[in-house]
C-alpha positions as CSV (number, residue, x, y, z in Angstrom):
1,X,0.0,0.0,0.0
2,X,3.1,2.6,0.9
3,X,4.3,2.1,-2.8
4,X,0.6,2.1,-4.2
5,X,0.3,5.6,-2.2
6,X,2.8,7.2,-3.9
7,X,1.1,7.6,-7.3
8,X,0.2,11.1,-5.5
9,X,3.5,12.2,-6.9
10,X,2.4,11.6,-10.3
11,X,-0.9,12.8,-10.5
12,X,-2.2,14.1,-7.3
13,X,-0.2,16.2,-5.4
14,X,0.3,19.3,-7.5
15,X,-3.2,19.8,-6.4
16,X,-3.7,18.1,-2.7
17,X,-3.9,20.7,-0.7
18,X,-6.3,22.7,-3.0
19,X,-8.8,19.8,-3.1
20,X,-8.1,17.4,-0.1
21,X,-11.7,18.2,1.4
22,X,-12.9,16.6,-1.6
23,X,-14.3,13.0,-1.6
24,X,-12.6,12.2,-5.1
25,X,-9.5,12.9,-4.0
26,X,-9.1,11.0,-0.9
27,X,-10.8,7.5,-2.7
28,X,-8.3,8.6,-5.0
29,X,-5.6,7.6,-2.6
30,X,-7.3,4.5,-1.6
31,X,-5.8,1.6,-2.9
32,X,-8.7,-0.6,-2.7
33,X,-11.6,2.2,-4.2
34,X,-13.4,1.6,-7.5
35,X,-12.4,3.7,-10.5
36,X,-16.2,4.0,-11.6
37,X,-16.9,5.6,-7.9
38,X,-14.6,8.2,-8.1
39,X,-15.1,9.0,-11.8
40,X,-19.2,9.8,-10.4
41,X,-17.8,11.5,-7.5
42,X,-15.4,13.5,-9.7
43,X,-18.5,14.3,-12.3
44,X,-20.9,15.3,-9.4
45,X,-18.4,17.7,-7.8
46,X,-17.8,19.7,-11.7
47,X,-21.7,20.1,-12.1
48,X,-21.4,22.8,-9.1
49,X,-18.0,24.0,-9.4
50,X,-15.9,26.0,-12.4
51,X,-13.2,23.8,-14.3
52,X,-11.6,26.5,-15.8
53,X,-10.2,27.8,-12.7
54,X,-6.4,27.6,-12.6
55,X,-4.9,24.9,-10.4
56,X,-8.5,23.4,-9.3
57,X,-6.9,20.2,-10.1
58,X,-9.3,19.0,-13.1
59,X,-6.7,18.9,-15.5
60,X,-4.7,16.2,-13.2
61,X,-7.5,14.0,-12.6
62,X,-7.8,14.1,-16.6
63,X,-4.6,12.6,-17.3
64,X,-5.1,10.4,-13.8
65,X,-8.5,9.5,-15.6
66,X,-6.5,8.4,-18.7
67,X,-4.1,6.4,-17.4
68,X,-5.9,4.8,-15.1
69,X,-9.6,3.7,-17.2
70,X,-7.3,1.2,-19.4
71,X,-5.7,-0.4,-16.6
72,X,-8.4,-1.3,-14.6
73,X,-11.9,-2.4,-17.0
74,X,-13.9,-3.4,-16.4
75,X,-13.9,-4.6,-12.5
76,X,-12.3,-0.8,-12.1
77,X,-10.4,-1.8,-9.3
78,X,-7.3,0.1,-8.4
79,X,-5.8,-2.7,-6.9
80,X,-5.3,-4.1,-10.4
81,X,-2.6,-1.4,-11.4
82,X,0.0,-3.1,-8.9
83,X,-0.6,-5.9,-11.6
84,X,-0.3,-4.4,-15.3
85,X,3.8,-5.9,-15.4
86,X,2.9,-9.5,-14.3
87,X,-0.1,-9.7,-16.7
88,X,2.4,-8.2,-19.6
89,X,5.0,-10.8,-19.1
90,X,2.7,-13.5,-18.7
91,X,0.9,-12.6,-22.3
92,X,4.6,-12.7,-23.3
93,X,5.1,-16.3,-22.2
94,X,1.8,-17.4,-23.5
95,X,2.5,-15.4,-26.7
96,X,5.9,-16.5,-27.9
97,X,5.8,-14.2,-31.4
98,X,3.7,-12.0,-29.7
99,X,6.3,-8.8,-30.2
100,X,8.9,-9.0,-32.1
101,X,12.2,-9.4,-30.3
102,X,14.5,-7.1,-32.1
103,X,14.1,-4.0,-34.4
104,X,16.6,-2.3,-36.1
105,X,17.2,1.0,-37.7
106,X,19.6,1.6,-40.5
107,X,20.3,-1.9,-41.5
108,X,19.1,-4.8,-43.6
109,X,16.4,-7.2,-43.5
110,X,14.7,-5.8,-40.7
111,X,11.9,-4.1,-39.1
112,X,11.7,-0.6,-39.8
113,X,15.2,-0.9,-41.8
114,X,15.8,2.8,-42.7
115,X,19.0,5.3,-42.3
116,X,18.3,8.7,-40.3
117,X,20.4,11.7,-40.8
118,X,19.6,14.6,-38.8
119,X,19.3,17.6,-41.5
120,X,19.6,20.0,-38.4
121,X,20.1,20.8,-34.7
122,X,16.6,19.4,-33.7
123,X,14.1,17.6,-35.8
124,X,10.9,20.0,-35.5
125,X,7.5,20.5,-36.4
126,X,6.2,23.9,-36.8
127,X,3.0,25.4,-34.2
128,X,2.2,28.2,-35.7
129,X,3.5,32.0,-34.3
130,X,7.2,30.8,-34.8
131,X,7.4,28.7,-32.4
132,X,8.7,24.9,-32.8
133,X,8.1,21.5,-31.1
134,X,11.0,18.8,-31.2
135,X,9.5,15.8,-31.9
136,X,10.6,13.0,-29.2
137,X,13.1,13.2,-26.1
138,X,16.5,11.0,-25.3
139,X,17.1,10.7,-21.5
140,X,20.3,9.8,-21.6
141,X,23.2,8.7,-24.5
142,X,25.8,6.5,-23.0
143,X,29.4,5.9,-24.1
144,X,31.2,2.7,-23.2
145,X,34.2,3.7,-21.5
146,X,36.4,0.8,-22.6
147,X,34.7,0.8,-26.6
148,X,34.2,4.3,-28.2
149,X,31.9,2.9,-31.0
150,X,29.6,1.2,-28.4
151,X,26.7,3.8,-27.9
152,X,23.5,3.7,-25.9
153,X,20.7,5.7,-25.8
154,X,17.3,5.5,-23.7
155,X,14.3,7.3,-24.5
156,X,11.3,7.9,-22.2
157,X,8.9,5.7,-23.5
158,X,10.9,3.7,-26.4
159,X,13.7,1.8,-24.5
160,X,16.9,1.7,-24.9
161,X,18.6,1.7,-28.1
162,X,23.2,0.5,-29.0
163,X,24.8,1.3,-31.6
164,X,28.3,-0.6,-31.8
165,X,29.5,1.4,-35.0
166,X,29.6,5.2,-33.9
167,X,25.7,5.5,-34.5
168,X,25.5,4.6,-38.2
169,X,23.3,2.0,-37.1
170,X,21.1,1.2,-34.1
171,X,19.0,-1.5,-32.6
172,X,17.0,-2.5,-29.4
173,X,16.0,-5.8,-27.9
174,X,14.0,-3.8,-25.1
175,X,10.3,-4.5,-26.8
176,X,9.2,-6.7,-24.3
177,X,10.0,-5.5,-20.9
178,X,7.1,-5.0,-18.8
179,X,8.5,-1.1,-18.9
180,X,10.3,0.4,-21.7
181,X,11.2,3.6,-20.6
182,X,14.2,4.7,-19.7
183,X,15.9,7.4,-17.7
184,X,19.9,6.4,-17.2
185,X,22.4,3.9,-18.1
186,X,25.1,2.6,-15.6
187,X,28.0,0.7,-17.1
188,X,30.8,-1.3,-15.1
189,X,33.8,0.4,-15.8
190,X,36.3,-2.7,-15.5
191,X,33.4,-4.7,-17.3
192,X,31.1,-3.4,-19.9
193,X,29.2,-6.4,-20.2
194,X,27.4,-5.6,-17.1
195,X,25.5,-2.4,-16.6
196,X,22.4,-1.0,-14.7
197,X,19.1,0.5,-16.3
198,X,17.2,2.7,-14.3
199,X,13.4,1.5,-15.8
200,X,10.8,4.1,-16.6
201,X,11.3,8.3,-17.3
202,X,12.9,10.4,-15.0
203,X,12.5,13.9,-16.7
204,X,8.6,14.0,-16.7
205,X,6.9,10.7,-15.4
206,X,6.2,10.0,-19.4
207,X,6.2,6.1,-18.1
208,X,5.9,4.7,-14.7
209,X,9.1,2.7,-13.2
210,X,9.3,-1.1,-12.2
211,X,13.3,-0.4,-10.6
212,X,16.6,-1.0,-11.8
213,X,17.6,-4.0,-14.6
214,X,21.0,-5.4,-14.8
215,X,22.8,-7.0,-17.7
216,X,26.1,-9.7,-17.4
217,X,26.2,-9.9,-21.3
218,X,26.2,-6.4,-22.8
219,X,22.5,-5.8,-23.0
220,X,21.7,-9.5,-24.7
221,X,19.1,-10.2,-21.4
222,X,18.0,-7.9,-18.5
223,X,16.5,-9.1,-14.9
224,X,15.6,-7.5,-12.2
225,X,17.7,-6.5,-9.2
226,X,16.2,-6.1,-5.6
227,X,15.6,-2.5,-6.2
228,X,11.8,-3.2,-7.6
229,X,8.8,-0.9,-7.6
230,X,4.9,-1.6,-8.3
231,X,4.4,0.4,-11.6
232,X,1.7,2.4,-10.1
233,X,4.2,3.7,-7.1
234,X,4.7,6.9,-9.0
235,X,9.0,6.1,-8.8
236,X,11.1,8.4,-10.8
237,X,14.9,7.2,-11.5
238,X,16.9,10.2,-12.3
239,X,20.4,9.2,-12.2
240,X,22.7,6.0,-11.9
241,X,26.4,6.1,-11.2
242,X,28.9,3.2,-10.5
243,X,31.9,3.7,-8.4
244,X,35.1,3.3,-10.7
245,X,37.6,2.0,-7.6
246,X,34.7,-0.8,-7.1
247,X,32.2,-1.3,-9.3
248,X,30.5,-3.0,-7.0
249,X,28.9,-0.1,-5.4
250,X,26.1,1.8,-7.4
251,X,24.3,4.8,-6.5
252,X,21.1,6.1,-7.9
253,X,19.2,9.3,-7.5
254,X,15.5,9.5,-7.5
255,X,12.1,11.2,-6.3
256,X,12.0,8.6,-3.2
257,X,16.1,9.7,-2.3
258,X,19.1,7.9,-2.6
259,X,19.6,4.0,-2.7
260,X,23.4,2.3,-2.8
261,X,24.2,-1.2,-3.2
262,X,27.6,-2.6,-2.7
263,X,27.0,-5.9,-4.2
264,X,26.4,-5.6,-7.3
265,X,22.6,-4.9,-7.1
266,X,21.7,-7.7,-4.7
267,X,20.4,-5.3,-2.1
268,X,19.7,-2.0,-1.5
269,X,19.9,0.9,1.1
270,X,18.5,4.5,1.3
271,X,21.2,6.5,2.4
272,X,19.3,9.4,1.5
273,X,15.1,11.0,1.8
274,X,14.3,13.9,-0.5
275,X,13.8,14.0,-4.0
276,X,17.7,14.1,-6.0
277,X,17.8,14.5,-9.5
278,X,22.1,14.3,-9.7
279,X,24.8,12.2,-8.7
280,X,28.2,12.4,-9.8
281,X,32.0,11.2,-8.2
282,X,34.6,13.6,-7.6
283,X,37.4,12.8,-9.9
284,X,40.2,10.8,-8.8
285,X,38.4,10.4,-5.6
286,X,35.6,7.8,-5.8
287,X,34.8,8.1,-1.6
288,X,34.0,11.6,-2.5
289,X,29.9,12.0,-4.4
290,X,28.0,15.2,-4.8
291,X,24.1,14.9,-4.8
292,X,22.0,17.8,-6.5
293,X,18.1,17.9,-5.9
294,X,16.6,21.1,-4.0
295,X,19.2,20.9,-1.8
296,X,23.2,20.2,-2.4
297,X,24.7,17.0,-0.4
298,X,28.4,15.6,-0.2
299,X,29.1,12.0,0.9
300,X,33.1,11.9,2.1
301,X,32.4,7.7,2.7
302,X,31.7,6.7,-1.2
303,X,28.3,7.0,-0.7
304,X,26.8,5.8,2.6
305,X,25.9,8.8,4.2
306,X,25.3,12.4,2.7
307,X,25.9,16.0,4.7
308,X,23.7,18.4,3.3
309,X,25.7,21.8,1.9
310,X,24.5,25.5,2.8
311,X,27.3,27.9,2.3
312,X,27.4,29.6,-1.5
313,X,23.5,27.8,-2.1
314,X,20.8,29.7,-2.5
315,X,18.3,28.5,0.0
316,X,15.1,29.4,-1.2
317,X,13.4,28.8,-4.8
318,X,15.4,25.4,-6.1
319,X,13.6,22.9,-7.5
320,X,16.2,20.5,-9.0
321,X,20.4,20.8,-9.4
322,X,22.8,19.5,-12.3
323,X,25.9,18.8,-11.5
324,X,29.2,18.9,-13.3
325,X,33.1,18.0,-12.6
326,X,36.0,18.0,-14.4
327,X,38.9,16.3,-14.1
328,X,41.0,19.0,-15.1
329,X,40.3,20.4,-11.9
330,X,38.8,18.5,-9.5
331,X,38.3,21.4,-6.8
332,X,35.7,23.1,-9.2
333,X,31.9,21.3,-8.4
């Protein structure tokens, strides 16, 4: 129920404290409520009251509304959205040619076999008054440290793409993982057959997350590691970083804080509450980790505990932080 709870983050807090004396919004938050009740509830309220009022929260239920009708018909139980990856992957054993397992772009005798050249900065599509749209987001593009060709590339709601030729070519085996969005790619540094995929999109909850996926043969098969999450608990992977003295440690940052494991993935502790959106190792000095969210943190012991930073931050007015090093000079943050 804690994981089903925090949905909110997706949908209904931007508007909880405007509406929380509604009775749509709190059987909203009830795990076992019926879909079709709170749709009537939600449809009675609107009969009295003015949607176009800014922040009244009827735009949120909308896209709540959206997401959730599919998931659920007809019984309309929420309970049913903890359930949406195990009924996927079961369809997928009961359907072995259900989804094709590989697709390629900008080779031969496959699906969707074309080549893409970008004729510009951005791909865009015009909206009228000048202004321009660009059509799709990357989260991340990854570069094998050990193999310059080898690139990776995960998009919000198309998985994650290699290229092992500079990008003249690209394909993706990611079709049928019960999510295939994707916010960050971790690679070992001593071994780049195994690296970690944070599941789902970090940038603007495009797709929900199910935790992180680990590979031991480049990206051939995933499986999950211990850090899992119920589609529906509103988790947001922003950022995955392996320690490059031992690789055995990874960190990731995300809206629920900051998890570690030193084992390769087998278990996982928060070191860390608050919502972090950065993570990256001071270079030369692995023991060393800076962690941007609203608030800047430093971890002196490789990541097991974080102090949070004051002096030169603004303290009012930050949402989310970037970080950036360089080993040129590893003083400057």
């Amino acid at each position: 129920m804690k994981k089903f709870l925090s949905i909110l983050s997706l949908f209904i807090l931007p508007f909880f404290i405007l509406s929380q004396e509604q009775e749509w919004v709190k059987l909203m938050q009830d795990p076992e409520a019926n879909f079709y009740t709170i749709q009537q509830s939600f449809s009675e309220f609107w009969k009295t009251h003015d949607a176009n009022q800014k922040g009244n929260g009827y735009k949120v239920f909308k896209r709540w509304e959206n997401f959730v009708a599919p998931r659920v018909f007809p019984s309309g139980k929420l309970s049913e959205l903890n359930k949406t990856a195990q009924n996927f992957e079961s369809y997928l054993n009961s359907q072995s040619n259900a989804v094709p397992q590989n697709h390629v772009i900008g080779g031969n005798n496959n699906i969707a076999s074309s080549t893409w050249t970008a004729m510009s900065g951005a791909i865009t599509n015009s909206l009228g008054g000048g202004q321009t749209l660009q059509t799709g987001r990357v989260n991340f593009i990854t570069i094998d440290p050990n193999n310059l060709n080898n690139l990776w590339v995960g998009a919000p709601a198309g998985g994650l793409w290699s290229s092992t030729n500079g990008g003249t070519t690209w394909s993706t085996n990611t079709d049928n993982l019960g999510v295939i969005g994707c916010s960050d790619l971790a690679i070992d540094p001593s071994n780049s057959s195994i690296m970690y995929l944070a599941t789902g999109d970090g940038e603007a909850g495009d797709t929900p997350s199910m935790g992180v996926l680990k590979t031991t043969n480049g990206g051939s098969t995933w499986a999950a590691t211990s850090f899992t999450w119920a589609v529906s608990g509103g988790l947001m992977i922003r950022r995955l970083i392996v320690n490059p003295s031992n690789s055995q440690i990874v960190i990731l940052a995300s809206n629920a804080g900051i998890y570690r494991t030193t084992n390769g993935g087998t278990t996982w502790t928060q070191v860390a509450s608050g919502s972090t959106h950065d993570l990256e190792f001071k270079p030369g000095d692995p023991n060393t980790v800076y962690a941007g969210g609203s608030v800047f943190r430093i971890s002196t012991n490789a990541g097991a505990s974080f102090t949070t930073i004051t002096n030169g931050i603004p303290s009012t007015g930050i949402n989310r932080m970037a970080i950036a090093t360089t080993a040129a000079d590893a003083n400057y943050v």
